[in-house]
Short mmCIF file of the C-alpha atoms (twelve columns), coordinates in Angstrom:
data_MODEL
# 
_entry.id   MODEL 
# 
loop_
_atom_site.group_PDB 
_atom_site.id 
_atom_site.type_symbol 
_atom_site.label_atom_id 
_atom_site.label_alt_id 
_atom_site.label_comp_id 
_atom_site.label_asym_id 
_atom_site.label_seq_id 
_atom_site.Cartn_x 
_atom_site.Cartn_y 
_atom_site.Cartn_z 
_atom_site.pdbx_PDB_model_num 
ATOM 1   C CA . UNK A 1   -11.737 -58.917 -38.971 1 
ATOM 2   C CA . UNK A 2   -8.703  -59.557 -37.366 1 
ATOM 3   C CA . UNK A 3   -7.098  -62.101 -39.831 1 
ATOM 4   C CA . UNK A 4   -7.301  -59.477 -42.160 1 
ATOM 5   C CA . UNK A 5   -4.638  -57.099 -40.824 1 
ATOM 6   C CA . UNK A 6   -2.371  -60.248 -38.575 1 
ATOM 7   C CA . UNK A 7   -0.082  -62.611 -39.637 1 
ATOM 8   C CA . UNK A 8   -0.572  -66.168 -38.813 1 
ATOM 9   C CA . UNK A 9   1.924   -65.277 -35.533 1 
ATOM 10  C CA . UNK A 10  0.416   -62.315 -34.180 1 
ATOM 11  C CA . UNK A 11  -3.297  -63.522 -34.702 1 
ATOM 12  C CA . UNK A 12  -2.164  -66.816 -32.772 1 
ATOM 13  C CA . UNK A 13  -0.577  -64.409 -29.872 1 
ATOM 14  C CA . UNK A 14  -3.954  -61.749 -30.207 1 
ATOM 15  C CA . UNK A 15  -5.855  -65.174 -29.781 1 
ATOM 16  C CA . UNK A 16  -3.847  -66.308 -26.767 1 
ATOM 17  C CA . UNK A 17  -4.098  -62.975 -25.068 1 
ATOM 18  C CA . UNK A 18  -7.916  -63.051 -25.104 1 
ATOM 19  C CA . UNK A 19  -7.791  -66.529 -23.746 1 
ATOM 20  C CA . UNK A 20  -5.963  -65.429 -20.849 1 
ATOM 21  C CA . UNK A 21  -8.244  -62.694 -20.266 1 
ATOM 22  C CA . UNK A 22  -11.134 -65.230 -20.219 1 
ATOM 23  C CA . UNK A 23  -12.977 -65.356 -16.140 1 
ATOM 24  C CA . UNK A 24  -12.057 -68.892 -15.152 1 
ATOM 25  C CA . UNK A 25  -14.808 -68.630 -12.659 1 
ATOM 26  C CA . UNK A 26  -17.511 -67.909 -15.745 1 
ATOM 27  C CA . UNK A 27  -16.378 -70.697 -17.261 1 
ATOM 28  C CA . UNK A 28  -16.360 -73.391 -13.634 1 
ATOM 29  C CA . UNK A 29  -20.468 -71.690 -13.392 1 
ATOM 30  C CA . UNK A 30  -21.644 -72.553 -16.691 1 
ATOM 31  C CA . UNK A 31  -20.118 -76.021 -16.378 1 
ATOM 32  C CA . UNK A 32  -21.997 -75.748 -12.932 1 
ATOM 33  C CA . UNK A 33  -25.456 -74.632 -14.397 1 
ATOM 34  C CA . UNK A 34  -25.293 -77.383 -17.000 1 
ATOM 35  C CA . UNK A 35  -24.349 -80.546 -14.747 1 
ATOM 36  C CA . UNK A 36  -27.009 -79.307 -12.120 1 
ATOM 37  C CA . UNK A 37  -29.704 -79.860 -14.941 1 
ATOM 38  C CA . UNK A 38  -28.411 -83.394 -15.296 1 
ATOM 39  C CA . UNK A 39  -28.384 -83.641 -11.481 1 
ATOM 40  C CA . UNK A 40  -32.209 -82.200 -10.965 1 
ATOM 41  C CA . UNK A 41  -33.035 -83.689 -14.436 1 
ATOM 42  C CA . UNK A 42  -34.412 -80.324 -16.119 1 
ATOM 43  C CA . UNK A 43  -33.988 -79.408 -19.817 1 
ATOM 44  C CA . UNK A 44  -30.912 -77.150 -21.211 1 
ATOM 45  C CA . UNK A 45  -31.977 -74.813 -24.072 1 
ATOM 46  C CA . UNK A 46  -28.973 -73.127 -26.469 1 
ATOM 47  C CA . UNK A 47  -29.786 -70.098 -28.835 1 
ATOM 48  C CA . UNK A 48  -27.848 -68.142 -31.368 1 
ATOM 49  C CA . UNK A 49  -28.302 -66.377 -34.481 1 
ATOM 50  C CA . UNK A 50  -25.569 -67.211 -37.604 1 
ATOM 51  C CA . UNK A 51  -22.377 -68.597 -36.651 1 
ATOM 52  C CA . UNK A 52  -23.540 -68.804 -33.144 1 
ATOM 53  C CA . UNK A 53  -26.746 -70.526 -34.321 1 
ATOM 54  C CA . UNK A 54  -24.353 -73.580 -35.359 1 
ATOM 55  C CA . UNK A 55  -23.030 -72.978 -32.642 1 
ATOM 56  C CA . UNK A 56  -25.725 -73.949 -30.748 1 
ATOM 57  C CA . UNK A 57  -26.348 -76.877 -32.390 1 
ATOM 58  C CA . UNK A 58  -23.013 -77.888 -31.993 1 
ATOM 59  C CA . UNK A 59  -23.452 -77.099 -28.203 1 
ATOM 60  C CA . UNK A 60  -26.402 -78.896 -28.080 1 
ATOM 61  C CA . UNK A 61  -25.191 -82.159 -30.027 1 
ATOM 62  C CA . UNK A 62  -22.145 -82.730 -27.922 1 
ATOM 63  C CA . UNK A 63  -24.097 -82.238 -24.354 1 
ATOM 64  C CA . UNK A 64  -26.432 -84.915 -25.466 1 
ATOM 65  C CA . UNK A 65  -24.348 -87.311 -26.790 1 
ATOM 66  C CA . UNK A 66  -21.009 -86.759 -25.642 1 
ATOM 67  C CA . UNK A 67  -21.692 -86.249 -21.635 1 
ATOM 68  C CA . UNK A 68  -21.882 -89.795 -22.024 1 
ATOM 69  C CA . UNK A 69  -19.558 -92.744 -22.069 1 
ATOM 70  C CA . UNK A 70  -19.676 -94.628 -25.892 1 
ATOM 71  C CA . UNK A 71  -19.914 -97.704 -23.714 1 
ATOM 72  C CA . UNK A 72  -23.357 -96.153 -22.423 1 
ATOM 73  C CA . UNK A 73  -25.199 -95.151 -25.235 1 
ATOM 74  C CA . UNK A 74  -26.995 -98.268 -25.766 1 
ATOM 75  C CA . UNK A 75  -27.983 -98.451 -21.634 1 
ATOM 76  C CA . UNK A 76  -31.657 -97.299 -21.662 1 
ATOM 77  C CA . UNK A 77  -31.369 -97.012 -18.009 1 
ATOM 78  C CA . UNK A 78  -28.669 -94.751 -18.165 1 
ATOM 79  C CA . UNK A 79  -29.120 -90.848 -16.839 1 
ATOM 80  C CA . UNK A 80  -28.944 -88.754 -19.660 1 
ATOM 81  C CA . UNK A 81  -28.897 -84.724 -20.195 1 
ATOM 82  C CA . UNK A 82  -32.207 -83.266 -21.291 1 
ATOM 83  C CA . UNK A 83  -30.858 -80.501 -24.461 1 
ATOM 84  C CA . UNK A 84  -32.021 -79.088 -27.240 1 
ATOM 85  C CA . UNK A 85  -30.884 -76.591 -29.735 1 
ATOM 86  C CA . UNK A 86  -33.893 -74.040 -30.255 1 
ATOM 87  C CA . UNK A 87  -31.818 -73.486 -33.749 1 
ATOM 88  C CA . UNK A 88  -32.494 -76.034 -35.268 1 
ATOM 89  C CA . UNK A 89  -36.286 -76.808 -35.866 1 
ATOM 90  C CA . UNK A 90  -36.613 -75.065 -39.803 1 
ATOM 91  C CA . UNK A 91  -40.427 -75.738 -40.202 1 
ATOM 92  C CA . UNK A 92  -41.181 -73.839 -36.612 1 
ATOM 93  C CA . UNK A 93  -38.133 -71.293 -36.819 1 
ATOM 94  C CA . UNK A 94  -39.908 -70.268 -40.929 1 
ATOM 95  C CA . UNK A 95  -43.128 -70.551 -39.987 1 
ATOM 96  C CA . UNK A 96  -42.994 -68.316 -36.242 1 
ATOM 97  C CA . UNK A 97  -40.734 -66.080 -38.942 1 
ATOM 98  C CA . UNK A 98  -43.209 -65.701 -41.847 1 
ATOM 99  C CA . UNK A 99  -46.318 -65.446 -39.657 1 
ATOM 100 C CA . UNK A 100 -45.252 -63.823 -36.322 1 
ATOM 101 C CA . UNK A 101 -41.766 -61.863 -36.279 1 
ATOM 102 C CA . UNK A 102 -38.158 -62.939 -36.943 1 
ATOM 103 C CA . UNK A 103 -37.575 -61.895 -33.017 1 
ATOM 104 C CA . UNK A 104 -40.329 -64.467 -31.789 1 
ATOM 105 C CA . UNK A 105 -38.022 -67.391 -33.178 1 
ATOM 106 C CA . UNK A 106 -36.891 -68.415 -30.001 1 
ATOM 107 C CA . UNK A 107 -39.381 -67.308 -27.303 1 
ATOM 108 C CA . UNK A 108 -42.359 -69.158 -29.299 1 
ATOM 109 C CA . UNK A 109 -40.070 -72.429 -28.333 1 
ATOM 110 C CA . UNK A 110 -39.714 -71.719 -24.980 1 
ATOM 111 C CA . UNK A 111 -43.488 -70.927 -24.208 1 
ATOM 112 C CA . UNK A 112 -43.778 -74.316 -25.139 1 
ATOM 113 C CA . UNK A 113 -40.969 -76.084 -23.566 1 
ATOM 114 C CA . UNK A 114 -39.715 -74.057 -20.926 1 
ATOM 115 C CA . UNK A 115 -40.454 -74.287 -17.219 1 
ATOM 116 C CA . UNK A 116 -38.529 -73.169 -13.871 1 
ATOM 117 C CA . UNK A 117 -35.801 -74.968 -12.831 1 
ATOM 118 C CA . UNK A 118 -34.293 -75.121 -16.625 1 
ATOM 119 C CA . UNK A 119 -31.505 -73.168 -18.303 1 
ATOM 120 C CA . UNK A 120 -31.110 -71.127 -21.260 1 
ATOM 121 C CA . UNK A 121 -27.987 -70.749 -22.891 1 
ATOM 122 C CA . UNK A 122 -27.812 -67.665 -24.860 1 
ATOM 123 C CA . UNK A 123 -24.984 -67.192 -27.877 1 
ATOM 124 C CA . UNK A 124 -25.398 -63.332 -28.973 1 
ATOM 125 C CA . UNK A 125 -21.252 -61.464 -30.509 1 
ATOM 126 C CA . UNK A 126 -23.172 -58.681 -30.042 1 
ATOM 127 C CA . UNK A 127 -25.695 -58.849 -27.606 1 
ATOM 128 C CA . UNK A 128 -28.432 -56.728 -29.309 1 
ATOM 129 C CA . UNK A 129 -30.107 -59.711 -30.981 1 
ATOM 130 C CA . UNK A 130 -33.492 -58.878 -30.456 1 
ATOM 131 C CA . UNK A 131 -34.534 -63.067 -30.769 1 
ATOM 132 C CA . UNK A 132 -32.254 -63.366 -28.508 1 
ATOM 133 C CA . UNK A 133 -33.246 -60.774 -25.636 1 
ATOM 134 C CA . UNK A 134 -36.877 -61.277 -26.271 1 
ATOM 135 C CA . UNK A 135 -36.170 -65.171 -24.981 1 
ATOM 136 C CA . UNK A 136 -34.124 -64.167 -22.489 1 
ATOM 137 C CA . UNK A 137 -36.744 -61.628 -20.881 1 
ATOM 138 C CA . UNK A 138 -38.893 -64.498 -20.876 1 
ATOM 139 C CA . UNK A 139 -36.581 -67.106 -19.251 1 
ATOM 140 C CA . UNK A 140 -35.911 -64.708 -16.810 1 
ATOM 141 C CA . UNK A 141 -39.768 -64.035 -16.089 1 
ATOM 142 C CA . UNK A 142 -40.744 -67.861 -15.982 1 
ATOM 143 C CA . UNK A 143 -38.140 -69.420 -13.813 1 
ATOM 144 C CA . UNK A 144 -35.566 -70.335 -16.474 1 
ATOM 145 C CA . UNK A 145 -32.276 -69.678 -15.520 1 
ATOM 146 C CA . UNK A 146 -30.445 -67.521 -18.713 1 
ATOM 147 C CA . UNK A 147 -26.432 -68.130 -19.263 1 
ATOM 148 C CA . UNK A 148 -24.996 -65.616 -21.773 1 
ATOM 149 C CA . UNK A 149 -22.299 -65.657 -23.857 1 
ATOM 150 C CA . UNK A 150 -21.169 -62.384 -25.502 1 
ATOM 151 C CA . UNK A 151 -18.819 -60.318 -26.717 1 
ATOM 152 C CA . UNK A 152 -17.989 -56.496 -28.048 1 
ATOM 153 C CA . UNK A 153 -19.166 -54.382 -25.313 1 
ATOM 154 C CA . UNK A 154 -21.803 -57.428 -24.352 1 
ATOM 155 C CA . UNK A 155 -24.365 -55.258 -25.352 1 
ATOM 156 C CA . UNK A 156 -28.482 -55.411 -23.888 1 
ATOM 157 C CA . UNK A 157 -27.294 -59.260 -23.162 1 
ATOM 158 C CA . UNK A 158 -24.703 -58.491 -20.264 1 
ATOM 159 C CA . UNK A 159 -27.017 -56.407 -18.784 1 
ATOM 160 C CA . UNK A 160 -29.895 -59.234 -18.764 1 
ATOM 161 C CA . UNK A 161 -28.502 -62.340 -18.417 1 
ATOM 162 C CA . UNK A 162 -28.626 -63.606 -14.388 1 
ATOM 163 C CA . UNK A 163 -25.033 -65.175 -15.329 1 
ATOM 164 C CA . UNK A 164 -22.870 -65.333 -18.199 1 
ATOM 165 C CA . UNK A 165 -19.378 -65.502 -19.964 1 
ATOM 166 C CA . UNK A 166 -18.149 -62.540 -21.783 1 
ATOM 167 C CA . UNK A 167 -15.422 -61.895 -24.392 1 
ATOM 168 C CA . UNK A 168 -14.413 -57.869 -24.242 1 
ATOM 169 C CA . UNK A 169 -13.286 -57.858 -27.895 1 
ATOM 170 C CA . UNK A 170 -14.721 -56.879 -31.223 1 
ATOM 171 C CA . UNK A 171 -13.683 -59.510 -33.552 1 
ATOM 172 C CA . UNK A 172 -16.699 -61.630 -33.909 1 
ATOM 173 C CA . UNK A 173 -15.002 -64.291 -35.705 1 
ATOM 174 C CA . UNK A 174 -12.634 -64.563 -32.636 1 
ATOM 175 C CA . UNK A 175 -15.162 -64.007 -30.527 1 
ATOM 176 C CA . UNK A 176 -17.329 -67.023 -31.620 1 
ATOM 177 C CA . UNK A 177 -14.469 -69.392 -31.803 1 
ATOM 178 C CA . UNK A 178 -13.723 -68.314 -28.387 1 
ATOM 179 C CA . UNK A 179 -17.210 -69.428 -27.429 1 
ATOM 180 C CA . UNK A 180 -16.910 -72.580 -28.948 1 
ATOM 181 C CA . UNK A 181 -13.473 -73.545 -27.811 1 
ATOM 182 C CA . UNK A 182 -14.034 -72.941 -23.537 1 
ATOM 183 C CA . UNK A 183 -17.773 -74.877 -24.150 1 
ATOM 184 C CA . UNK A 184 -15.340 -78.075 -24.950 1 
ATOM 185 C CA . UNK A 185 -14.014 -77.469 -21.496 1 
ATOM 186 C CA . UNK A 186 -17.422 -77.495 -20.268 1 
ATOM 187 C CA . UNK A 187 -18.664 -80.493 -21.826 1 
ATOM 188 C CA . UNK A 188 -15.692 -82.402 -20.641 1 
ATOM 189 C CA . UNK A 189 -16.078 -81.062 -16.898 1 
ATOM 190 C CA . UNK A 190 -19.599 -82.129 -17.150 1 
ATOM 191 C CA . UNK A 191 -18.596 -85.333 -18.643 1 
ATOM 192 C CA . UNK A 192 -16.419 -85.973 -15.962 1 
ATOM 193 C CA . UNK A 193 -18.935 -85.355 -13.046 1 
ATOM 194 C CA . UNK A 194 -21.088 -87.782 -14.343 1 
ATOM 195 C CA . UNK A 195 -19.013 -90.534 -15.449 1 
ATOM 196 C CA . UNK A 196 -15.637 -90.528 -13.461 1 
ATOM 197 C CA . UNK A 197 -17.153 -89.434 -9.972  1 
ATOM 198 C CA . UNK A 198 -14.820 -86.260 -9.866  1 
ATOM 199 C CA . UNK A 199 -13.495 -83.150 -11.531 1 
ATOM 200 C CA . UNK A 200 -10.188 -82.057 -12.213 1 
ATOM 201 C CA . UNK A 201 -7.340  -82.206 -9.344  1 
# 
């Protein structure tokens, strides 16, 4: 934890160092990966356990609302992006959990929903959560393009994933906000190919 041993000034300068460090080209592909399921009209799936778990619904809220003008959202003719948060289902996430195994959470949803030509987006700090890498393995075996993002050492995850972003630091706090802070740069790249006709200049 980070905060616990930094002042407000040298966690703000840790936090700006890591954000430097980020790939800019991870960030352009998983912008890419999304706005080519709007394009082809396949589904986006986002994972995460915890703090990336609201994550994911976070993820999943803004992509289907907010890659949209507000002047839109009342056009039923209008294009939208096909998402869903695998997170956030509580009946089906307890009852695959009680009855099955905590690690079938995810998977269970994707034998149902997934097919080729979609993309999983996978949220795992550590990249050992074995929900996580058990969905994954299937995505990758069905077709299913898999997007990770990670951080620590990226653990089983990096190693996986067919693409991915990854934060080399073990602060998980940092590490999720990380996450969550470049994915507003992909929704508004996204939002931008679909509504203004162009990207940044």
């Amino acid at each position: 934890m980070l905060g616990a041993t930094l002042n407000p000034n040298a966690y703000i300068d840790r936090l700006r160092g890591e954000l430097d460090a980020i790939d800019r080209g991870a960030m352009e592909r998983w912008a890419n990966s999304v706005y080519e399921r709007w394009e082809k009209g396949r589904f986006v799936y986002v994972i995460g356990n915890g703090g990336s778990g609201t994550t994911a619904s976070h993820m999943s809220e803004d992509l289907g609302k907010s890659s949209l003008r507000e002047s839109d959202l009342h056009d039923e003719s209008k294009k939208r992006l096909k998402v869903l948060s695998l997170t956030d289902n509580a009946g089906w996430l307890m009852a695959v959990g009680n009855d099955l195994a905590y690690d079938q959470i995810f998977v269970q949803q994707l034998m149902n929903y997934g097919e080729p030509g979609d993309l999983l987006i996978a949220i795992s700090g550590s990249g050992n959560s074995p929900n996580i890498l058990k969905a994954v393995d299937w995505a990758n075996r069905h077709g299913v393009a898999t997007f990770g993002l990670t951080g620590y050492s990226g653990g089983q995850l990096l190693g996986m994933q067919q693409d991915g972003l990854h934060v080399a630091l073990d602060d998980m706090g940092m590490v999720e906000s990380i996450h969550l802070s470049l994915f507003h740069w992909v929704l508004n790249d996204v939002f931008a190919r679909i509504n203004l006709e162009g990207r940044y200049s």
